[in-house]
N, C-alpha and C positions, 0 to 999 in steps of 0.2 A: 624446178619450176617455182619461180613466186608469184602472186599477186596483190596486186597494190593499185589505186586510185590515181590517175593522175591528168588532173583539172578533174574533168565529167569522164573519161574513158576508163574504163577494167582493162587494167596490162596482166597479161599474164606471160612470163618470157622465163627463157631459161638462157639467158643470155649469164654469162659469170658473174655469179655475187661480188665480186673485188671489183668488177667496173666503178667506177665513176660516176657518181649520178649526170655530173655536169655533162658527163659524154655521152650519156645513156640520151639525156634530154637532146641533146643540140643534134648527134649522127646517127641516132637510132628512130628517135622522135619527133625532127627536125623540128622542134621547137626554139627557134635560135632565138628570142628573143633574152633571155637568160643570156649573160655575157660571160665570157673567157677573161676572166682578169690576171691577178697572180699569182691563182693555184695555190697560193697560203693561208685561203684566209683572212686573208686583210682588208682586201678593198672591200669588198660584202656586193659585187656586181653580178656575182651569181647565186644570189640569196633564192632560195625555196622558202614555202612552208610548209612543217608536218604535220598533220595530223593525227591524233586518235582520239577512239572513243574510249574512254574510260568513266565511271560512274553516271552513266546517264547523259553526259555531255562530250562533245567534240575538245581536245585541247590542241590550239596550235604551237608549234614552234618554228619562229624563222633560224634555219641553218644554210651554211657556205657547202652548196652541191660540189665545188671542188674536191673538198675532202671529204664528202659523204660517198659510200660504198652503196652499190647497190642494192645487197641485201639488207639495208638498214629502212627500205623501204617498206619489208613484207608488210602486207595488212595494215597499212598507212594510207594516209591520203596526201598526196603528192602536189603545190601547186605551184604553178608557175606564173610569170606573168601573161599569160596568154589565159590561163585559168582565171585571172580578176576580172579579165575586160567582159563589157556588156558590149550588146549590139547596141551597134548606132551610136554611142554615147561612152563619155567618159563615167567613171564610178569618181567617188565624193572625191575621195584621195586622190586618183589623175587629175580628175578639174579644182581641186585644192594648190597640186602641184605647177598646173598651168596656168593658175589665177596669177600668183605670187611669182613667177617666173623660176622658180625651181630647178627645172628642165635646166638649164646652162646646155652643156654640149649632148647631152642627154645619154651619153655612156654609164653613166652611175644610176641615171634617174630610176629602171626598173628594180634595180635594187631596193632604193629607198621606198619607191612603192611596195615593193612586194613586203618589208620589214614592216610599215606603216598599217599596212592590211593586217599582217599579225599583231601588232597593239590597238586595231576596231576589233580583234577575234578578241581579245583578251580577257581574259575574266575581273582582272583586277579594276580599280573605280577608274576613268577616261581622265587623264589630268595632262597636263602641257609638259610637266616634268617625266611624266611615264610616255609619251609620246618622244621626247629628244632620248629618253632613256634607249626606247624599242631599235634607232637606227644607229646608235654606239659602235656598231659595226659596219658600217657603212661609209666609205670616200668620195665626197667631192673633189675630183681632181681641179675646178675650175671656182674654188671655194665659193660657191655659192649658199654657205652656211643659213646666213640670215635671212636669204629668201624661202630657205627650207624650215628653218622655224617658222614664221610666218604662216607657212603650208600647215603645218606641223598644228600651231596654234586653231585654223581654221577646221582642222578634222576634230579635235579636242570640242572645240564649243557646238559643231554635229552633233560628238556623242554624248552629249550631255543629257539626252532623255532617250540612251540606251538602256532596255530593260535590265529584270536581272540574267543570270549568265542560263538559265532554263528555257527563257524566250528571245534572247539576243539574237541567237541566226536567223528567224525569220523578220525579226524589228532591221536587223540589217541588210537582207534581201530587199524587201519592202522600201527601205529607204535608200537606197541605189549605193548602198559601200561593195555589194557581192552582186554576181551575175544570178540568176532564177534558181542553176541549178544546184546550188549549195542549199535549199531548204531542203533535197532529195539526200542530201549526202549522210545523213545520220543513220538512215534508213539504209544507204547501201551500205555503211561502213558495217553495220549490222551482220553482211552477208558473205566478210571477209572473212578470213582466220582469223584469231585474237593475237596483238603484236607480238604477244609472249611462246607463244606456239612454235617452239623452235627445237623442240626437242632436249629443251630443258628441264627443269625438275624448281622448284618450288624454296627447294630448300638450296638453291645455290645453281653455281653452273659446273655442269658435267664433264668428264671429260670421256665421255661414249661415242667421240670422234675419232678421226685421225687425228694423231698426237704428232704430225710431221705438218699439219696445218696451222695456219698462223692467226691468234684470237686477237678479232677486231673487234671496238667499242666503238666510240663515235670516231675515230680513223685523222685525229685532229690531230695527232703527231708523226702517224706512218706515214701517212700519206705526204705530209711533207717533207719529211726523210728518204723516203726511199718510191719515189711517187710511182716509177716505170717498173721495180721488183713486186710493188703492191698492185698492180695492175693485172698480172700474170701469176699471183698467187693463187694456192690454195687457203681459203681463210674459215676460221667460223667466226659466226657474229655472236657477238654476246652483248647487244646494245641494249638495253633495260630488257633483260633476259628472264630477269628472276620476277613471280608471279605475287611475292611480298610487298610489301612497303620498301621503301630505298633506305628509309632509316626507322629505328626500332630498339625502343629501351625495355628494358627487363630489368627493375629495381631501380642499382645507381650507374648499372651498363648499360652505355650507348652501340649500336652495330650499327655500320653501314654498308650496303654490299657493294659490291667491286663495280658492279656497273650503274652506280647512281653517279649521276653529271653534278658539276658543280653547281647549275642551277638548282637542282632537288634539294641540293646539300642548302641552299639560300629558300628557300621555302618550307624548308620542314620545320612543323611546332615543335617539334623533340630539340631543333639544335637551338631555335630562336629563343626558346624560352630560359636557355643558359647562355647564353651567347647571343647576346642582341644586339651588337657589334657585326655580326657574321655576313649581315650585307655591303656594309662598308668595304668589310674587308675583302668579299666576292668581286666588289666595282671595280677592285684594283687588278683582275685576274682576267686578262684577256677582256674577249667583247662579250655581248648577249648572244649571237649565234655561235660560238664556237664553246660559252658557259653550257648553251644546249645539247653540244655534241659531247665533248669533253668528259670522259669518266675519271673517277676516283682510282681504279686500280691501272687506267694508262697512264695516270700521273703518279701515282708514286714506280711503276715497273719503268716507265722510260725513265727514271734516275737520274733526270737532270737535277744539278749541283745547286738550281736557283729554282726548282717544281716549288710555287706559292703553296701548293694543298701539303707537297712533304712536310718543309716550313711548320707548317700551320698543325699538322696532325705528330711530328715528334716533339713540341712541347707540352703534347697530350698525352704522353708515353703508350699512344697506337699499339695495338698487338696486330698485326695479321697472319689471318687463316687460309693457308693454301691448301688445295685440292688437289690429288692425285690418285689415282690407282683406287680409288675406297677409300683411300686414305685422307684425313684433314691432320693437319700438326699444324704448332702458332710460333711464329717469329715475330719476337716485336721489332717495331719496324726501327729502331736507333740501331739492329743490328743485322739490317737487310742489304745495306752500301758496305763492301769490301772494298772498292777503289771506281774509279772514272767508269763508270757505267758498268760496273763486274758487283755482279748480286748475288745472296748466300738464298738461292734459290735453284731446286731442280729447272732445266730448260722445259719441260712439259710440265709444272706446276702451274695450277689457276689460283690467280688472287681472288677468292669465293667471297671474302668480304674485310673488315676491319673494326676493331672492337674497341674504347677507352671504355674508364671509369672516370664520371662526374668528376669536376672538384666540389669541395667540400664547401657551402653556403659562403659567400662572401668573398670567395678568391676572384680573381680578376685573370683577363686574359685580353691580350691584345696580339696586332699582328700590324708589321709597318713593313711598306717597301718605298726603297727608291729609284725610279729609272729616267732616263730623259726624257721620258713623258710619264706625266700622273698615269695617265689610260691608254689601254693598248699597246703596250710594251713589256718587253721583258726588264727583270729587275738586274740593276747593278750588285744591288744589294738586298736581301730582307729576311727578317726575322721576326719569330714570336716568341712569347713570353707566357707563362702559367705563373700568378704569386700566391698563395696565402701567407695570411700573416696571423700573427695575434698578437693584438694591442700594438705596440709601434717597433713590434720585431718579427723577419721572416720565418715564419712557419715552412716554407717550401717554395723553392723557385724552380721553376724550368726553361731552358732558353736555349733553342735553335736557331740557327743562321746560315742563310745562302748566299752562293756567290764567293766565300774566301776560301774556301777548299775543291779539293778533287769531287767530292758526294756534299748532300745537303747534310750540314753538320748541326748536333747536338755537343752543346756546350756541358759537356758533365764535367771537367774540374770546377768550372764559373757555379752551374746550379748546385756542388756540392758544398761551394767554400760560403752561398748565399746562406746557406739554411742557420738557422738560429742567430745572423747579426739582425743587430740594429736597423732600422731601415732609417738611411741619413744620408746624403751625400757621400759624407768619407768611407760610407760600408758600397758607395759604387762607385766611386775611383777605383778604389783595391778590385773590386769585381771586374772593372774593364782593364785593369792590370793582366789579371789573369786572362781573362777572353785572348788580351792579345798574344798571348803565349800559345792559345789555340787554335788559331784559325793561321791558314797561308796564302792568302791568295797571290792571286798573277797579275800583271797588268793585260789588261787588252782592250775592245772597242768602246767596252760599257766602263772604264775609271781605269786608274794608278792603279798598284800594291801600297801608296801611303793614303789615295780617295777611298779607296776601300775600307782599309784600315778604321782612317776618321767614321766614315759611314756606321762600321760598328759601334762605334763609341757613340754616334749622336744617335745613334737606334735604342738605346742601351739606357740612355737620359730619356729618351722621348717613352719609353718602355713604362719607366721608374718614378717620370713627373706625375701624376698621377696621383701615385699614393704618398708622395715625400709633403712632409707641409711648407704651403707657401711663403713659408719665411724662408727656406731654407734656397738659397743663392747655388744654382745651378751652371750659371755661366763660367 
């Protein structure tokens, strides 16, 4: 049995944790206003938002109910489009949307409300850019973009004398963005379990389950892989499981645990304050609701060849800590990929979390993809890079790359031949000389074996402009 909030009602169901929210919503709940779209993800037509209370306040997140599992809901607050509406009357956002002509065929349109309502919840400051930002996951099939910005702009100059984030839900009750019963909601969510209440333990996640059940996080990959075997599973949830911080330094080591989402990993002061680059390079990584589902150890254990966080976390020489039996032992992660999805990992092992050490004052670290769309795509190609230097010679290079091999590849002949040259042009010809002895890719939807090829080579420049000086001719 869980319970969970959904609009103004206490569900309490013992209906299967692997259900579907979206199906929970639409044939249990007959809430059809929530749409059926592609089941991936993409079109954002079946957009929720979640709730929880945490530190004194409500925080929302809009995610894709397609891929959300049920049990992801315990002790959450659940809403739908049907939970925005007011009696009688449109709320700011619908009559924003209706003003501007928005609506188009209106198949998409509760999506983008429902995402829009989560950037009126937001904590962060109301601005036009964090509002186009909030529905990045979201399709108009009937492009009606610019009449949605439009929308977009007009809920922004609303919230412009929204309080701070302590008296926002009642300033936005009061001012007709939310229905009455959301000033009550703090107050029930109060009366819930706490989200973390799962029978897990503080210092990780356990494995005091069935070890023949299958460990779900935000459900952003299974669910589209294997949608009907996950539907009929047995699973446990370990969705922000652990009762810690998601990220957490100790000296010049950084941990992050296995079930922090790529959004935590883009708000946390721990990684911003080294890594101030880190939201850029988030923007490039799926949309806003599926950054909110999306965990760190479904993304490095689904072992795709092109995972942006793999990428990104082995030219930080990652260690991870797996859980088993009482047991934790550390694998770091350049030596987790054996071949095409086959891992140097027990099948009952849990990813409990993952661990780098800083680089060292001055180094630099970047991370570049390419796909047929800047956003919302998967990459062709991408790679990152770790440098220090001292004075106009490499100190230490590290460079990974997705997309030309079987697994996400680390370049260790490439960062080993870097260390101690010159940093000049002709020290990275010879360097992408080597690379290309490293890497094999294939041809297929997303480029050649010779697009690929160049792809690494302008990743490699685009890597290394940066720190080479501007006299020095790249072309």
């Amino acid at each position: 049995m869980i319970r969970f909030l959904l609009n103004d009602r206490l569900i309490q169901t013992d209906a299967p944790t692997s259900t579907v929210m979206l199906d929970f919503i639409r044939a249990n709940q007959h809430l059809t206003g929530t749409k059926t779209g592609c089941r991936e993800g993409d079109c954002g037509a079946c957009t929720v938002l979640v709730g929880e209370w945490a530190d004194g306040l409500m925080h929302y997140r809009s995610m894709t109910s397609c891929l959300m599992p049920l049990g992801n809901a315990k002790g959450r607050h659940i809403v739908t489009i049907e939970g925005l509406n007011r009696p009688n009357t449109l709320n700011v956002v619908q009559q924003a949307m209706v003003d501007e002509g928005g609506t188009q065929c209106g198949f998409c349109t509760v999506g983008f409300v429902v995402s829009l309502a989560g950037y009126c919840l937001s904590h962060k400051d109301p601005t036009p850019q964090q509002g186009i930002a909030s529905i990045d996951g979201n399709i108009c099939r009937c492009t009606g973009y610019k009449s949605i910005e439009r929308a977009v702009d007009r809920i922004s100059t609303a919230l412009r004398e929204r309080p701070a984030p302590t008296d926002a839900l009642p300033w936005l009750v009061q001012q007709g963005f939310l229905p009455d019963y959301f000033a009550q909601i703090p107050q029930r969510m109060a009366q819930l379990e706490a989200p973390g209440a799962n029978g897990l333990h503080a210092t990780g996640i356990h494995t005091d389950a069935s070890t023949d059940a299958v460990l779900v996080g935000g459900g952003t990959d299974l669910y589209v892989q294997r949608p009907e075997t996950m539907r009929h599973a047995a699973v446990r949830h370990v969705f922000r499981a652990d009762e810690q911080p998601p990220v957490w330094r100790e000296d010049d080591i950084v941990s992050i645990g296995g079930a922090c989402t790529a959004a935590q990993l883009g708000e946390s002061p721990v990684l911003l304050d080294h890594f101030p680059d880190l939201p850029a390079h988030l923007k490039l990584v799926s949309s806003t609701p599926i950054r909110n589902m999306g965990t760190l150890a479904g993304n490095l254990i689904n072992a795709s060849p092109i995972g942006d966080l793999t990428i990104w976390f082995l030219a930080l020489d990652a260690q991870l800590v797996f859980f088993r039996d009482n047991v934790r032992r550390i694998v770091p992660l350049r030596d987790l990929y054996r071949g095409y999805k086959t891992l140097n990992k027990h099948p009952h092992d849990v990813l409990e979390s993952l661990f780098f050490t800083l680089p060292r004052p001055g180094a630099q670290f970047r991370f570049e993809k390419v796909c047929k769309r800047t956003y919302l795509d998967i990459a062709s190609v991408n790679s990152a890079a770790l440098i220090e230097t001292d004075g106009d010679r490499i100190h230490r290079a590290e460079l990974s790359v997705g997309g030309v091999a079987p697994v996400p590849l680390y370049l260790a002949r490439t960062s080993a031949f870097l260390a101690g040259k010159p940093l000049n042009p002709h020290t990275l010809e010879e360097a992408n000389a080597i690379a290309q002895t490293e890497i094999s890719p294939i041809g297929d939807v997303r480029g050649s074996v010779a697009y690929k090829r160049l792809l690494v080579r302008q990743l490699l420049k685009a890597h290394f402009a940066t720190f080479l000086s501007e006299t020095h001719n790249l072309s």
